[in-house]
C-alpha positions as CSV (number, residue, x, y, z in Angstrom):
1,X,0.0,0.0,0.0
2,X,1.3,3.3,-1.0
3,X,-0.3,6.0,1.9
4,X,1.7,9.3,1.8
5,X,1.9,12.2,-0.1
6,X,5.2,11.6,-3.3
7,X,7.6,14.3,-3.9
8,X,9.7,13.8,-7.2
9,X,13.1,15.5,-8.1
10,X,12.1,18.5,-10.5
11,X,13.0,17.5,-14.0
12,X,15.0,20.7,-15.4
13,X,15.0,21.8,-18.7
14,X,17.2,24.2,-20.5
15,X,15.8,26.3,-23.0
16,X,16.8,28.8,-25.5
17,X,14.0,31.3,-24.2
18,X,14.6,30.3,-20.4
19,X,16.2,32.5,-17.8
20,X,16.2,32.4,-14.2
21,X,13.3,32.6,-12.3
22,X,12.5,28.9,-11.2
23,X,16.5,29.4,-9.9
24,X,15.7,33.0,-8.2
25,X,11.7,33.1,-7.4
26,X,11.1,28.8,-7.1
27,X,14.7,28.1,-5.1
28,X,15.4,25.3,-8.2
29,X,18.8,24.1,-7.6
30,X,20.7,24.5,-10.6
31,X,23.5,26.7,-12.0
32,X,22.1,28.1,-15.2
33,X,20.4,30.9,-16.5
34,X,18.7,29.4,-19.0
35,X,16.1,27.2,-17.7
36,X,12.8,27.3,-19.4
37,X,10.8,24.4,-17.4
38,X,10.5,22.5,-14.7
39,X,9.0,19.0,-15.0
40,X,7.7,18.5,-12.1
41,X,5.5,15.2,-12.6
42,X,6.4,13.4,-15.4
43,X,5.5,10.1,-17.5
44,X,7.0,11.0,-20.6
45,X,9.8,8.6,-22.1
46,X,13.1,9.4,-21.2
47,X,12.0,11.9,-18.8
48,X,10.3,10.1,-15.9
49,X,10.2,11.7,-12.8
50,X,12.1,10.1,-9.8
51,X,10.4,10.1,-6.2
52,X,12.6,12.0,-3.9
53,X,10.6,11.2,-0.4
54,X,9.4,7.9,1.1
55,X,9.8,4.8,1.1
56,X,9.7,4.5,-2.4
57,X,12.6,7.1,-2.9
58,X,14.5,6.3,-5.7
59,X,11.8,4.5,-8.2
60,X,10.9,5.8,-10.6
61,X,6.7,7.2,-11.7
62,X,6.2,4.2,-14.0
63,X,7.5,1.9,-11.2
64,X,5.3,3.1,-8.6
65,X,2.4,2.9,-11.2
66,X,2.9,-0.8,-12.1
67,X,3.6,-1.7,-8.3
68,X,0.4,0.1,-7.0
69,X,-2.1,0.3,-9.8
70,X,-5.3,1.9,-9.4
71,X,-4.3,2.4,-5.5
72,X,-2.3,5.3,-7.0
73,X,-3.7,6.4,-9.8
74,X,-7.4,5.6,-9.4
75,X,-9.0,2.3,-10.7
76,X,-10.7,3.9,-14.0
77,X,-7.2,5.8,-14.6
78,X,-5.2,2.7,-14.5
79,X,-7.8,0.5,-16.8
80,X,-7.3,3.5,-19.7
81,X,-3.6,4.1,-19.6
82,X,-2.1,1.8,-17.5
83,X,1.3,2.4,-16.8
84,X,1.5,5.4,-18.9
85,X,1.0,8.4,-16.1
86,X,-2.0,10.7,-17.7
87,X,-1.1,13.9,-17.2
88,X,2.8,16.1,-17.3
89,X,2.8,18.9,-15.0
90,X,5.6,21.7,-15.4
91,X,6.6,25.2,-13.9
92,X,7.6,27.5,-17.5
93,X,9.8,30.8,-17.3
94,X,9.8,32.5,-20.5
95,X,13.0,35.1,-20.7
96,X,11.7,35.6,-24.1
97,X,9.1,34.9,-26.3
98,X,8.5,31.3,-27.3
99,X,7.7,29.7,-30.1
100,X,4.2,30.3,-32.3
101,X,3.0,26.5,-32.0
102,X,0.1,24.3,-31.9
103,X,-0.6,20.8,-30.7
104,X,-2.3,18.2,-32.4
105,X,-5.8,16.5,-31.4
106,X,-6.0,12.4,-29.7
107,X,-6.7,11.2,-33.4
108,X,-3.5,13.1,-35.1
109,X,-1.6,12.7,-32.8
110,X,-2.2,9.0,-32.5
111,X,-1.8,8.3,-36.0
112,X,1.1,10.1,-36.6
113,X,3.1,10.0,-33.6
114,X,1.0,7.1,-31.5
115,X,0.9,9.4,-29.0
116,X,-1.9,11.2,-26.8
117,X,-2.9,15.0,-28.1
118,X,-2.2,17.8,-26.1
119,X,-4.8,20.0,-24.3
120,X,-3.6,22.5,-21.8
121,X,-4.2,25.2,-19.3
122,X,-2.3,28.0,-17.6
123,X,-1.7,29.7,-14.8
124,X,0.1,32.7,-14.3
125,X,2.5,33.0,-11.7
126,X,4.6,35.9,-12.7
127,X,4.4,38.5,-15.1
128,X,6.5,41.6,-15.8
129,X,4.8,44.7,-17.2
130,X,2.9,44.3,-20.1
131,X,3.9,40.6,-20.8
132,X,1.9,39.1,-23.0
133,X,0.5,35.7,-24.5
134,X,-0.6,34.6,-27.9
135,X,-3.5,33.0,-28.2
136,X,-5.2,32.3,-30.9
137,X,-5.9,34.6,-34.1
138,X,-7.5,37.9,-34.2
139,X,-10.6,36.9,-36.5
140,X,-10.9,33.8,-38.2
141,X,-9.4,33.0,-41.6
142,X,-8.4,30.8,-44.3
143,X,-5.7,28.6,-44.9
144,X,-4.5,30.5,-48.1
145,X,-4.8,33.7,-45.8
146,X,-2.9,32.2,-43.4
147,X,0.1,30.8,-45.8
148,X,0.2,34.1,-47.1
149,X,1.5,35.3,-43.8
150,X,3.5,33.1,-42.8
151,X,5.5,32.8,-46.1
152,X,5.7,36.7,-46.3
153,X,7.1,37.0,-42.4
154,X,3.7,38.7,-40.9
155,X,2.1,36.0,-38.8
156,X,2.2,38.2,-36.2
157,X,-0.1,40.7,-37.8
158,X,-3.0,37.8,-37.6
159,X,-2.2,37.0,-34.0
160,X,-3.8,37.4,-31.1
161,X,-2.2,38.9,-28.2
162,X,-3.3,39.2,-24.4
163,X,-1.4,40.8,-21.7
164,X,-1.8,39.1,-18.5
165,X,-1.2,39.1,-15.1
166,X,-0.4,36.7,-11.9
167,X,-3.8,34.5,-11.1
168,X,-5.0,34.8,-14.7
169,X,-5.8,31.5,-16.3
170,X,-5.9,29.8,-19.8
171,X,-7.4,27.1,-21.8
172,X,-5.5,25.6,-24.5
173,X,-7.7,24.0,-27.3
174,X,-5.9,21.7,-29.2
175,X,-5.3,23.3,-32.9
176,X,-5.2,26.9,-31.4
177,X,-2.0,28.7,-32.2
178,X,-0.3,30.2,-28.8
179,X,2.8,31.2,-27.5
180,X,4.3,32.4,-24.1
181,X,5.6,35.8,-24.2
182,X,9.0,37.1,-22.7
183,X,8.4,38.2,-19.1
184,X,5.7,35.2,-17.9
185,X,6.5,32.4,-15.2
186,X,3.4,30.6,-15.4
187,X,2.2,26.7,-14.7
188,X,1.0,24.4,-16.9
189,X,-1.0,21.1,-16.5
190,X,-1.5,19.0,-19.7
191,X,-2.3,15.8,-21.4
192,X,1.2,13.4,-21.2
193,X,2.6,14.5,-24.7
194,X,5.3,16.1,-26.0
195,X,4.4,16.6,-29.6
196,X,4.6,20.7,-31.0
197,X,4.0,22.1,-34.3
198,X,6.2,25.1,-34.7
199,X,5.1,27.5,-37.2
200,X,7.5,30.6,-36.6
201,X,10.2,31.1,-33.9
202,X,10.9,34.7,-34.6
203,X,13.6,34.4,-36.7
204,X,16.1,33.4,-34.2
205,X,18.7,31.2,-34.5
206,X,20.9,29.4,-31.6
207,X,24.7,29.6,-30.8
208,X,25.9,28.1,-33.9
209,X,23.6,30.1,-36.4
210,X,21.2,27.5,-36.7
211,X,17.3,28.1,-36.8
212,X,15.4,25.3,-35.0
213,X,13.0,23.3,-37.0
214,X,9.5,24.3,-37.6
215,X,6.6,22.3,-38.7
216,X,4.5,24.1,-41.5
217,X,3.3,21.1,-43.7
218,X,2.6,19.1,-40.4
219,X,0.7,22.1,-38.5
220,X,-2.0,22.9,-41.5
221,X,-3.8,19.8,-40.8
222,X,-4.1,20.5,-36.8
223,X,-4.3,24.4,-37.4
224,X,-7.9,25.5,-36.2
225,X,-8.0,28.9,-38.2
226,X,-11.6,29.9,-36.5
227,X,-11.1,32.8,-33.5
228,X,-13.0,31.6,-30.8
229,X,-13.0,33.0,-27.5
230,X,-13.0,29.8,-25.8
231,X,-9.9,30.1,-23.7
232,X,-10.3,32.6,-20.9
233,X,-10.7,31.0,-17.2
234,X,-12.3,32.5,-14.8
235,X,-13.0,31.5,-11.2
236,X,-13.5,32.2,-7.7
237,X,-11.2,32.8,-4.5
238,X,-12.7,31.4,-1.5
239,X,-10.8,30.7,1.2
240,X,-10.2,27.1,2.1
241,X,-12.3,26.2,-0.4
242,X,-11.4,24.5,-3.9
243,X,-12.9,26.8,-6.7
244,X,-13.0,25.6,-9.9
245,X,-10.6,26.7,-12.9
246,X,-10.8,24.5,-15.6
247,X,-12.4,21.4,-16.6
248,X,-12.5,18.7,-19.1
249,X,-12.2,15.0,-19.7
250,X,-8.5,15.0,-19.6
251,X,-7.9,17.2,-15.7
252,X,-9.9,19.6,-13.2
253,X,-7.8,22.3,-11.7
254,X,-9.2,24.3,-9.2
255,X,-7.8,27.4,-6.8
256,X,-7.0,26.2,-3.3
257,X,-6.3,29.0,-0.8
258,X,-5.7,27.7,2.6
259,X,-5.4,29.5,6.3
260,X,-4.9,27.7,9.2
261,X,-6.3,24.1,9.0
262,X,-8.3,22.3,6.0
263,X,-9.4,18.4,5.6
264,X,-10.1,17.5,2.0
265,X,-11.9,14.3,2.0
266,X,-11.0,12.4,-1.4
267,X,-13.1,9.6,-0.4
268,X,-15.5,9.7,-3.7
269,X,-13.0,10.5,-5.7
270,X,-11.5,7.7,-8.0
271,X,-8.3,9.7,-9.3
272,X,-4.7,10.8,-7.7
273,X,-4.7,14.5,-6.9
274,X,-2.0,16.7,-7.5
275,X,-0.9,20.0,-5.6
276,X,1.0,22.7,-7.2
277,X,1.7,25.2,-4.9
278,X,1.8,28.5,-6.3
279,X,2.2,30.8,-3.0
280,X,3.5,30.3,-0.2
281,X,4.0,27.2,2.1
282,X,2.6,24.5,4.0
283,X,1.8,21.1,5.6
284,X,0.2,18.4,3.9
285,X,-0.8,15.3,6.1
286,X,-1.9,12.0,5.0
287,X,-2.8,8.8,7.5
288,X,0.4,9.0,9.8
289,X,2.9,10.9,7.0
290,X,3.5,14.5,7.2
291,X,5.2,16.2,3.8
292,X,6.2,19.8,3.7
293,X,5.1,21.8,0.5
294,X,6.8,25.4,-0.8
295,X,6.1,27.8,-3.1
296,X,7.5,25.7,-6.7
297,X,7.1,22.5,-5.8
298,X,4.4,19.5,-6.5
299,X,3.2,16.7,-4.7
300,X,1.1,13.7,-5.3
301,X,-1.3,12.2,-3.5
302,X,-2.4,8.9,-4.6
303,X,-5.6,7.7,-5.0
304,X,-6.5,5.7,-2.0
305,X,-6.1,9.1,-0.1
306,X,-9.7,9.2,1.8
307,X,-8.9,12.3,3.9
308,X,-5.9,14.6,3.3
309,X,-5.4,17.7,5.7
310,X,-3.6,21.1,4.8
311,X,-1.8,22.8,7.3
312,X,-0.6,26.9,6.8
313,X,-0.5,30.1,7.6
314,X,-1.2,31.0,4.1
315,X,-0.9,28.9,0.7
316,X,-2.2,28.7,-2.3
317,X,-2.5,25.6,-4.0
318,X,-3.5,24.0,-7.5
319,X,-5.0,21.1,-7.3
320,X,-5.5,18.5,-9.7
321,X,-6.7,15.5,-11.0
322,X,-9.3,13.6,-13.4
323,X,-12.6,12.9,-13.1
């Protein structure tokens, strides 16, 4: 039986947009100034996340998975993906502007790359002044309209851009073009996929003059060229009370702001749950196992969890899991 709550060792990644804000603002221990993410919870090959706490320090995700089953993911979780972990949760810092991209849907993605699509959301952690996101196109259009731009180096006149601030939230379609602007720190909670289209990269190139790859030909067949205002969040903040972000068939994220003392019972609930804290720090107790929480890090709680209590002065927590 697995009955406390998992910390894994963050999964860094250096990026050629990254800086150095998971270092400064999230205490990640590493030495460059160029880190773009932070995988915090991660099934995806070649970069599964270690557990860091526990008795089962040292194994690996898909280890625990196999070992526990549906007592750590939930039953339904485990009959659909097995020992494949659902969902990949990161911390992003965005120096400058990434990539314009898109992801592909469950079908494409399957039958191209026989992996699971990628739906997202965000939340914003940090932003400088008048930091911005792409997301999604300013009216809707047609392929030829789009080529047009892109060939002729003015996607950016059909983009849409939103400036945002910490707390604000987003919902990532599948087939909606988006990037992270320069000057955002943000989390992200998506499907298990690492699969991009890149359509433009700004014209950059990286230390020996080379321009990373981009997509086009792949991306017109995932591209949704219709503007719809379908990713805004918003939600409520009520304290010691889970108040709900997003929510679809692949994860729920709601806001968790916690003073003092909080029991969560998880007793219905046939899914893991995962905290991302986000301000802040804390005590998270489960059956006899206590596990400290801080602002930048993640924990999982499995899915046998009946009653997990929250301990802080003040925290503010996403949580997460599948329904």
């Amino acid at each position: 039986m697995i009955d406390y709550p998992i910390k894994f060792r963050p999964i860094l990644q250096d990026k050629i947009w990254g800086g150095d804000k998971l270092k400064k603002i999230f205490n990640k221990s590493t030495n460059s100034n160029s880190v773009g993410e932070s995988w915090e919870i991660s099934g995806v090959k070649d970069f599964v996340s270690v557990v860091c706490n526990g008795s089962e320090e040292g194994k690996t995700l898909t280890e625990i998975i196999a070992e526990f089953k549906g007592d750590l993911v939930g039953e339904k979780i485990y009959e659909k993906f097995g020992n494949d972990f659902p969902l990949l949760i990161k911390f992003i810092d965005a120096k400058t502007d990434l990539s314009v991209q898109l992801h592909p849907n469950d079908e494409l993605a399957k039958e191209r790359h026989d992996s699971f699509g990628k739906t997202e959301m965000w939340y914003i952690l940090q932003a400088d002044e008048k930091a911005r996101l792409n997301i999604g196109f300013k009216e809707t259009i047609s392929k030829e309209t789009y080529l047009d731009h892109l060939e002729n180096g003015k996607i950016t006149d059909i983009l849409n851009f939103e400036e945002v601030k910490k707390g604000d939230s987003v919902f990532i379609n599948t087939g909606k073009v988006h990037a992270i602007g320069a000057g955002v720190m943000l989390a992200e909670i998506q499907q298990t996929s690492d699969i991009t289209y890149r359509i433009y990269d700004w014209d950059r190139v990286d230390d020996q003059g080379n321009s990373r790859e981009l997509h086009t030909e792949q991306a017109l067949d995932a591209i949704d060229f219709e503007k719809k205002d379908d990713y805004q969040l918003s939600y409520t903040k009520v304290l010691n009370e889970s108040s709900e972000i997003a929510s679809c068939e692949y994860f729920t994220t709601n806001f968790l702001p916690v003073q003092g003392k909080l029991e969560k019972d998880y007793s219905a609930l046939d899914s893991f749950v995962i905290y991302m804290c986000v301000e802040g720090n804390g005590i998270i107790h489960l059956n006899d196992h206590m596990e400290t929480i801080a602002q930048g890090q993640s924990i999982l709680i499995p899915a046998n969890a009946e009653c997990v209590k929250i301990e802080a002065e003040n925290i503010e927590l996403l949580e997460v899991y599948i329904q």
